[in-house]
Structures are given as C-alpha cells and as structure tokens.
C-alpha positions as CSV (number, residue, x, y, z in Angstrom):
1,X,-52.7,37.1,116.0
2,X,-52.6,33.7,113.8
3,X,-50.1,32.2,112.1
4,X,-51.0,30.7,109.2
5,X,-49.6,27.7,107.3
6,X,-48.1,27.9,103.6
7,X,-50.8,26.7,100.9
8,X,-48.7,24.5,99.6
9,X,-48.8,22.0,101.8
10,X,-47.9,18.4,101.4
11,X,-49.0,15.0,104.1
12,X,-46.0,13.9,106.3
13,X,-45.7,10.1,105.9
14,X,-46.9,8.3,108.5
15,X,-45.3,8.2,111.6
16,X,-43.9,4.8,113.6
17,X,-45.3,3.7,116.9
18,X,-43.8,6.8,118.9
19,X,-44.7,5.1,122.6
20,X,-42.1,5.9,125.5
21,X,-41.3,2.6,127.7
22,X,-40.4,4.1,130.8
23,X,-40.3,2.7,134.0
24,X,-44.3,2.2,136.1
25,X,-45.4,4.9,138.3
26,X,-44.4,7.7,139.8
27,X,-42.6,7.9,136.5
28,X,-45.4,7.4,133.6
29,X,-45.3,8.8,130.3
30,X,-47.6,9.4,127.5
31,X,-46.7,11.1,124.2
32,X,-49.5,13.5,123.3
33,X,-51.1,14.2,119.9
34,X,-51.6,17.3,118.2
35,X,-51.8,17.8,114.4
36,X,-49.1,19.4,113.1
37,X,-48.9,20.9,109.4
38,X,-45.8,19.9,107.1
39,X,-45.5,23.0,105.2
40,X,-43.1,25.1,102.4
41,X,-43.0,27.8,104.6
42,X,-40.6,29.8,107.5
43,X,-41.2,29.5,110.6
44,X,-44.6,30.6,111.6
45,X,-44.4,33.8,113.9
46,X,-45.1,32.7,117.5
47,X,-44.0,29.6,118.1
48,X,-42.2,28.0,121.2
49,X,-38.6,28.9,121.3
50,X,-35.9,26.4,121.7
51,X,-32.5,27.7,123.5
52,X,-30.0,24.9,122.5
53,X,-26.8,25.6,124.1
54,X,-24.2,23.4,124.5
55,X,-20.3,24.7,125.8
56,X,-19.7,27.6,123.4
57,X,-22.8,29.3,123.9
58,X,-26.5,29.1,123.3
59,X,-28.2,28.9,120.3
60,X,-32.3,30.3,119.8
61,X,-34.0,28.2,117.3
62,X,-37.9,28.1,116.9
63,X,-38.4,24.4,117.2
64,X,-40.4,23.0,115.3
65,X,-40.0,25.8,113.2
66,X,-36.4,24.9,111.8
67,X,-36.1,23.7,108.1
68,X,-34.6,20.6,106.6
69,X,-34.1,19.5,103.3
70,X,-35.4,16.1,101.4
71,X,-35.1,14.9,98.5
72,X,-35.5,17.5,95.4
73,X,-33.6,20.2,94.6
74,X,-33.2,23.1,97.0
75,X,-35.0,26.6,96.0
76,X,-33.2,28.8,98.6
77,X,-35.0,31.0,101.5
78,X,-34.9,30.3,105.0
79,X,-33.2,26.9,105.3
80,X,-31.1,24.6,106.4
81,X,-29.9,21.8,103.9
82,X,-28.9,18.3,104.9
83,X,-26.6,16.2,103.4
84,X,-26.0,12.2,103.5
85,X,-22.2,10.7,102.6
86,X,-22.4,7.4,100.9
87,X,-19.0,6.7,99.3
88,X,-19.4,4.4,96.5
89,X,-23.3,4.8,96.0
90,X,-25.9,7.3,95.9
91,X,-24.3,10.3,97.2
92,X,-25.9,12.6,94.2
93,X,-28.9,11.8,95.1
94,X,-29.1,12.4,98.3
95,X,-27.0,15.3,98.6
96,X,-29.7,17.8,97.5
97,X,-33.4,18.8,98.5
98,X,-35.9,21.0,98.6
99,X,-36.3,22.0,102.6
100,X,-39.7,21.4,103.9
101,X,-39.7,23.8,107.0
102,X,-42.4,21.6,109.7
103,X,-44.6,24.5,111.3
104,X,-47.4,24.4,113.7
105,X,-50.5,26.5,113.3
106,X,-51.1,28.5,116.5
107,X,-52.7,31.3,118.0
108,X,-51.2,33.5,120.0
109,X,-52.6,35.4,123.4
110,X,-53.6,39.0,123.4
111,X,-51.6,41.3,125.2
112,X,-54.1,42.5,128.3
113,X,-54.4,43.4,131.7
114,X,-53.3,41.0,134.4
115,X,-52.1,40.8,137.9
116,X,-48.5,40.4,138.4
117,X,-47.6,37.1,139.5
118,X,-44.7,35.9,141.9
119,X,-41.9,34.8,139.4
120,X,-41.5,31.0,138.9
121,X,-39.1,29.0,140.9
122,X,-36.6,26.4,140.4
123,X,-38.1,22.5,140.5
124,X,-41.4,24.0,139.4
125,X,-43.3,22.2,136.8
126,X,-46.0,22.7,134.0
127,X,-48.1,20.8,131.7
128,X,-48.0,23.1,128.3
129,X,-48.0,21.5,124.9
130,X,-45.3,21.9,122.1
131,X,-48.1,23.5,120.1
132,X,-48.6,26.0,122.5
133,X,-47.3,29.8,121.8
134,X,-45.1,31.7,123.6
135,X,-47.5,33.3,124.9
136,X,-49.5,30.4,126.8
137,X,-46.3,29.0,127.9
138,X,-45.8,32.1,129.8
139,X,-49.4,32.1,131.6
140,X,-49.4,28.2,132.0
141,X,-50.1,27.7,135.8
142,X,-47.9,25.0,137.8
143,X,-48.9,21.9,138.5
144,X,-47.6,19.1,141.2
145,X,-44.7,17.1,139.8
146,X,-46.2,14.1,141.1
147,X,-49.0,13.9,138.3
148,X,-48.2,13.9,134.5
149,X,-46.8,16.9,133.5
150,X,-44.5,17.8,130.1
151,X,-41.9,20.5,131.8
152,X,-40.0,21.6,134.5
153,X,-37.9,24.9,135.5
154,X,-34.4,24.4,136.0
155,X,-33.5,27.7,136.1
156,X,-34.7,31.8,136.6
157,X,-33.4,35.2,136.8
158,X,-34.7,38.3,137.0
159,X,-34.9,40.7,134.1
160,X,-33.5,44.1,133.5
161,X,-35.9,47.1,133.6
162,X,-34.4,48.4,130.7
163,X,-35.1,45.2,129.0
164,X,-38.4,45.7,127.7
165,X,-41.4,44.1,126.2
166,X,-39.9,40.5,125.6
167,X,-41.7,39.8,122.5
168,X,-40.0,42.8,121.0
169,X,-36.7,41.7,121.9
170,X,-34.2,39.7,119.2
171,X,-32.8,36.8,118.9
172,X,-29.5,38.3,120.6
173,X,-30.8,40.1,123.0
174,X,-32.8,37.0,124.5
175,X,-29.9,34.5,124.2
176,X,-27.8,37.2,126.5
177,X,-30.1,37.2,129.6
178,X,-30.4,32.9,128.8
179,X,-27.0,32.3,128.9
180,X,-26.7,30.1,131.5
181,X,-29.5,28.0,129.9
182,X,-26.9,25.5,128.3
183,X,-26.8,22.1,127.3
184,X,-24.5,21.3,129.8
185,X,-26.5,22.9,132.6
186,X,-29.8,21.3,131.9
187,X,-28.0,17.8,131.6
188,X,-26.1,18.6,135.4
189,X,-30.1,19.1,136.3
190,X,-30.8,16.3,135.1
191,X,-28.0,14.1,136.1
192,X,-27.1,13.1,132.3
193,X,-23.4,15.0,133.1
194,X,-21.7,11.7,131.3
195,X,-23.5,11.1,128.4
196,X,-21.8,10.9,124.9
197,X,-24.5,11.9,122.7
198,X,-27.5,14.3,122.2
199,X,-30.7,13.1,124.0
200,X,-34.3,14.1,123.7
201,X,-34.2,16.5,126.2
202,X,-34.7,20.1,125.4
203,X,-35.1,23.6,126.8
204,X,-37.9,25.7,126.5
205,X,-37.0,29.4,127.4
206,X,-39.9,31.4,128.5
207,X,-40.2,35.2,128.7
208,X,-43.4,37.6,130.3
209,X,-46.3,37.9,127.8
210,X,-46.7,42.2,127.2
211,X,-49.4,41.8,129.8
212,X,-47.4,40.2,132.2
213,X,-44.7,42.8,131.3
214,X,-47.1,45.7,131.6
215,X,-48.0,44.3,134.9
216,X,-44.6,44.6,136.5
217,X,-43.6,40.8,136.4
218,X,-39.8,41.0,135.4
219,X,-39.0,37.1,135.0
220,X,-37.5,34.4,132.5
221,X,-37.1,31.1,132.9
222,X,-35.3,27.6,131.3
223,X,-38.0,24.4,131.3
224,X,-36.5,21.3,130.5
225,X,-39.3,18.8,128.0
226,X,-38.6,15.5,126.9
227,X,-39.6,15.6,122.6
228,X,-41.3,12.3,122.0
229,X,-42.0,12.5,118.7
230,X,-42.8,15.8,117.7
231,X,-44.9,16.4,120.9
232,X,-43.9,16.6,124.5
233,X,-43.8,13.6,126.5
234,X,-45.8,13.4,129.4
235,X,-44.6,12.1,132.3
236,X,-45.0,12.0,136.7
237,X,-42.3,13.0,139.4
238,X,-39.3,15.1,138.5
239,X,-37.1,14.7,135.8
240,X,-34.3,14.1,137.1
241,X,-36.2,11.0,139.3
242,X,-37.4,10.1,136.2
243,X,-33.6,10.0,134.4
244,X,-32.4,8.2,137.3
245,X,-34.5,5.5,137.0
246,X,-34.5,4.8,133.3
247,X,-31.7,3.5,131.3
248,X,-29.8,6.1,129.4
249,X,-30.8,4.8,125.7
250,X,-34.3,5.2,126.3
251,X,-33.3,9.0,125.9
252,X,-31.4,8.8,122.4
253,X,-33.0,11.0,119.7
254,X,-33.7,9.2,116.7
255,X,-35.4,10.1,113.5
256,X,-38.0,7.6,111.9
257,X,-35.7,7.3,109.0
258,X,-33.1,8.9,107.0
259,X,-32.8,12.4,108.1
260,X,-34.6,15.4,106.7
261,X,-37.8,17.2,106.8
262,X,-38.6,15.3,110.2
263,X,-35.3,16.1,112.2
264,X,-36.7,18.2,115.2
265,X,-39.6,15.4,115.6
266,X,-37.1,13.1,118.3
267,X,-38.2,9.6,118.5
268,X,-36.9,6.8,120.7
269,X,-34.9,4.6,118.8
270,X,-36.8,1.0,118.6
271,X,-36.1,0.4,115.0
272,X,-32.7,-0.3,113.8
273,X,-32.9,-1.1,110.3
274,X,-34.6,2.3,109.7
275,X,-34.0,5.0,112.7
276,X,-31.2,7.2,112.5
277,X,-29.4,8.5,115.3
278,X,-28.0,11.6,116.7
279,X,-24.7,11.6,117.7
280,X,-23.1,15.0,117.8
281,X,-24.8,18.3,117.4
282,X,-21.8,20.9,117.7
283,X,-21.2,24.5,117.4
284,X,-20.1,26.4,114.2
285,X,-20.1,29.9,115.4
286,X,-20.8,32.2,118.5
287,X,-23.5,34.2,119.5
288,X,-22.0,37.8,117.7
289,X,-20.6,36.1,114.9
290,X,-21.4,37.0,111.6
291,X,-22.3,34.2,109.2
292,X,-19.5,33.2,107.2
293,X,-21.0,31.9,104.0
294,X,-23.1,29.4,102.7
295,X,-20.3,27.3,101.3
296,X,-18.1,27.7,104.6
297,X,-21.1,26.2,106.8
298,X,-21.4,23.6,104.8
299,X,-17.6,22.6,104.8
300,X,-17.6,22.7,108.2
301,X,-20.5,20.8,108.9
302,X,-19.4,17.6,106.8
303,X,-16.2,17.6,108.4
304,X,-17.0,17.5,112.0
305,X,-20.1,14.8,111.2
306,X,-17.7,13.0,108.6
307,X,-15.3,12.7,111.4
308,X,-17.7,11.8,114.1
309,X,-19.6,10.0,111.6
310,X,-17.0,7.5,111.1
311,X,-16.7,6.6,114.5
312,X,-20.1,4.3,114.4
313,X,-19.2,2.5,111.3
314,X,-18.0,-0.8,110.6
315,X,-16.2,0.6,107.4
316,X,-16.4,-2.1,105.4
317,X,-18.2,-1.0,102.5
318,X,-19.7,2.6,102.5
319,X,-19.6,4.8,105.7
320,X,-22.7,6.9,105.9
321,X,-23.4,9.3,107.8
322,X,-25.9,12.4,108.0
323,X,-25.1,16.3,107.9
324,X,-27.6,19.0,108.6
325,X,-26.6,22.7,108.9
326,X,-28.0,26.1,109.1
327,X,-28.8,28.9,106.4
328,X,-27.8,32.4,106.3
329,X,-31.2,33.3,107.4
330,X,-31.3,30.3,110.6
331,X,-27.9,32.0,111.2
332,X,-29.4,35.5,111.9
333,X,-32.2,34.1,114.2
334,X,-29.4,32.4,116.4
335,X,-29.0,28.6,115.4
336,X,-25.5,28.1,115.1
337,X,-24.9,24.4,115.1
338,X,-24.6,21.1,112.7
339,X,-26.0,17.9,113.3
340,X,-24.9,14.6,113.0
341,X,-26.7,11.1,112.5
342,X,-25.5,7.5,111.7
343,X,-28.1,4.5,111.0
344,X,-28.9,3.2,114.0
345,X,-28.2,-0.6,113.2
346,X,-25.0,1.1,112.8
347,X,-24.3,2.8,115.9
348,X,-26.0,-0.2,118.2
349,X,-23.6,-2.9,116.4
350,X,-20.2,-0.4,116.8
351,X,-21.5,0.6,120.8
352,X,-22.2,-2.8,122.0
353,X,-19.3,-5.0,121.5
C-alpha cells in the first residue's frame, strides 16, 4: 500500500547547512538525504513510529507525521497549534496558523511468507532511513556497529500470543508492551542520565511485519537514532561511545528558525541569531487519559513553557518563548506532551555566564 501526499502541497524553505561535527573515526557521521514532501495533510498511513516517553509515561507519535502550525489562521483537523509569547510586540501575529502537517511519501512492504528469524538483541544495530516504513524497519538486517549505521536496540521483549498482528494493534495497546521504552531509559543507555534539556536523540519502536507475525516471530524492540535534520544521522561505533566522546551541546535540538511547521526536523544548533531551542518537552496527560479539551491543552502548555521559558531570558525587554501542543485528534493517537523553545542567542547568553 502507498501513502500518498495531499495535492496541496507547498515548497519548505530552504534548509541551513545541517552537517554534524562530531569527533573523527570510529565515531563519523553523515546526515543523509531524502526528499521529504511538506504537505496539508495527516499523517500518512505507514510511517515510522516515534515512542517519546519521558517519566510519566510514553507517548506514540508518527514522527514526521506530527503537525505544527505557522503563520495563517488555523482551519482545524488533526493538529497541533503552536504559539509564540512576545509581551510588548507581535504576539497577534504569531499566535495563530494554519498547521502544515510534514509527511513523507512511502511504500509500505506486503505482508508475505517468511522464515522466522531469531528476535533482535540488545546493542544490536541497523542502518534504516527515517523514510523507511514500519514495515522495512522491521525486516532491516543488522549490521556491525563499527561501520556507519543510523540505529541501535536498547531494549526487547517478547510479545504476548494473544497480542496479535501488530499493525492491527492501537496506539494503546502498543505503548503498553513499550513501556519501558522511556526517555529516561534510552538516555541511562546512552549515558545522557544528567542532561537538562531535550536532545536529538529519539526512539524508534519496532513491531513484526504480518509476515513475520504469521511466521511465529513474537518480538518488539526500542532503537535509539540521532534526528539530524529531518533524516537520521549516520554514524560508526555505538552510541553511547559516540555520546561519550562528543560534548553534550552537539546534541541540543534546534529548529532552523522560529518554531512551526519544521519542529520534528532537529538540527544542531550553529546559528544563534536564528535557531531556536528546545528546552522542555513535558507531559500533559497519561496514557488512559481522556483529552481534556482544546482550550485546557492549550492553558496548560503556555504555562509550563511560559515558566520554563523564562528561565533563558535576560528579561529586559520582551521574554519570548515558544509553545507547541497537541490536538484532540494527536491526543487519541498517543502524543501527550508540549514543547518548549527559547531563541537560541538567548539560551547560550543566559547558560554560559
């Protein structure tokens, strides 16, 4: 099956230099390149799906499926608005948008006949693209972590007989099994246990194809990527060699500029006077939780990233800071958290003394 784009689609503006500077071998990195279409649409059926957990619970987002608002007004569906606080300046106009949801075209695998596999192990790694479907994530092969590679496992279980096809499964009933998948655990993986603020790191949970399914293989696994842009980043030895020997800022998640349609494409932050950085992404609800309204998500969501907001500001004539929360309809498919981003020039000149 194909997922197709939304006619109406508009050109992203061009991206900045997205290159990684990371230490020389055995830990180089590459960004890759794939197209991706900027389009009016939900989220195309198929994509990768991004478990987001942090100490509350997990959250099941497709990335880069989610939507974000820019900079005209908002006609409702399947989003999730944004919302920029500039006391004493232009917060009318950048309060509303019309959400551009970022979706890739992709194809997905047949289900067919296969030969069960051994499930995947711990420390194991793969070289799948973000544009890849859930499907070809699940049949990528391994590879050795000691050439370039975009992922690697840091956790498995097995699955429950009565747990079925996967790709039949909801939202719920995947983010049950993937508990463990958290924010916290992939960053204890990675040896990030004392950082402050969201970094580029992700986690990729994978699930059998039907074939594999049909086959008898009763796995599911968490993959940790590094976003570099709106690809995966490339990289040799094992990630948490690779954190180790990299100073911590060279993982921040930054967006080329203010906030909005772009959000899920991470990019290192090398440009001050026009990146803007991530600096809390918290939860607003649990997993069973039913959503609590539009205009209760929405109060929330400025509050905490008003309050942590504040924090990276020199206050001396506006205080902005960035809010970007789900919809009723994100809600339903599992992404229950808002995010927060300050100007970068900001946040370096209020971090470094």
């Amino acid at each position: 099956m194909t997922s197709v784009a939304n006619p109406r689609t508009v050109a992203a503006p061009a991206n900045p230099s997205t290159t990684d500077v990371f230490p020389t071998p055995p830990f180089r990195l590459n960004t890759l390149t794939t197209a991706i279409t900027v389009s009016l649409s939900g989220p195309a059926v198929g994509h990768n799906q991004f478990l987001l957990p942090d100490r509350i619970g997990p959250r099941l987002v497709r990335a880069p499926g989610r939507s974000y608002s820019g900079g005209r007004p908002n006609r409702g569906g399947s989003r999730v608005r944004t919302s920029a606080f500039f006391p004493f300046s232009r917060a009318a106009a950048l309060a509303a948008g019309l959400a551009l949801a970022i979706s890739t075209v992709i194809t997905a695998v047949p289900a067919q006949a296969v030969s069960p596999q051994a499930p995947p192990a711990a420390n194991t790694c793969y070289d799948y693209r973000s544009s890849n479907s859930e499907d070809e994530t699940a049949v990528a092969v391994p590879v050795p972590c000691e050439g370039e590679h975009t992922a690697q496992t840091f956790y498995t279980r097995s699955l429950p007989e009565g747990f079925g096809i996967p790709a039949q499964a909801g939202p719920k009933k995947r983010l049950k099994v993937a508990k463990p998948c958290t924010t916290d655990a992939m960053n204890a993986y990675l040896g990030l246990s004392d950082t402050t603020i969201p970094s580029r790191f992700q986690i990729v949970t994978v699930f059998p194809t039907a074939g594999q399914w049909n086959a008898g293989e009763r796995w599911m696994r968490c993959d940790v990527v590094l976003r570099g842009g709106k690809e995966f980043t490339r990289f040799s030895g094992s990630a948490p060699q690779l954190v180790a020997s990299t100073p911590r800022e060279q993982f921040h998640f930054c967006t080329p500029s203010v906030p909005g349609n772009r959000t899920k494409a991470a990019y290192p932050c090398i440009k001050p006077k026009k990146n803007w950085i991530m600096v809390a992404e918290r939860d607003l609800g649990a997993i069973g939780k039913k959503f609590p309204g539009t205009r209760s998500v929405e109060r929330k969501a400025k509050r905490i990233c008003q309050r942590v907001g504040n924090q990276y500001t020199e206050r001396n004539k506006f205080y902005p800071w960035w809010a970007i929360w789900p919809t009723g309809a994100g809600w339903k498919e599992g992404d229950r958290t808002a995010q927060c981003f300050v100007p970068y020039e900001q946040f370096v000149k209020t971090t470094t003394g």
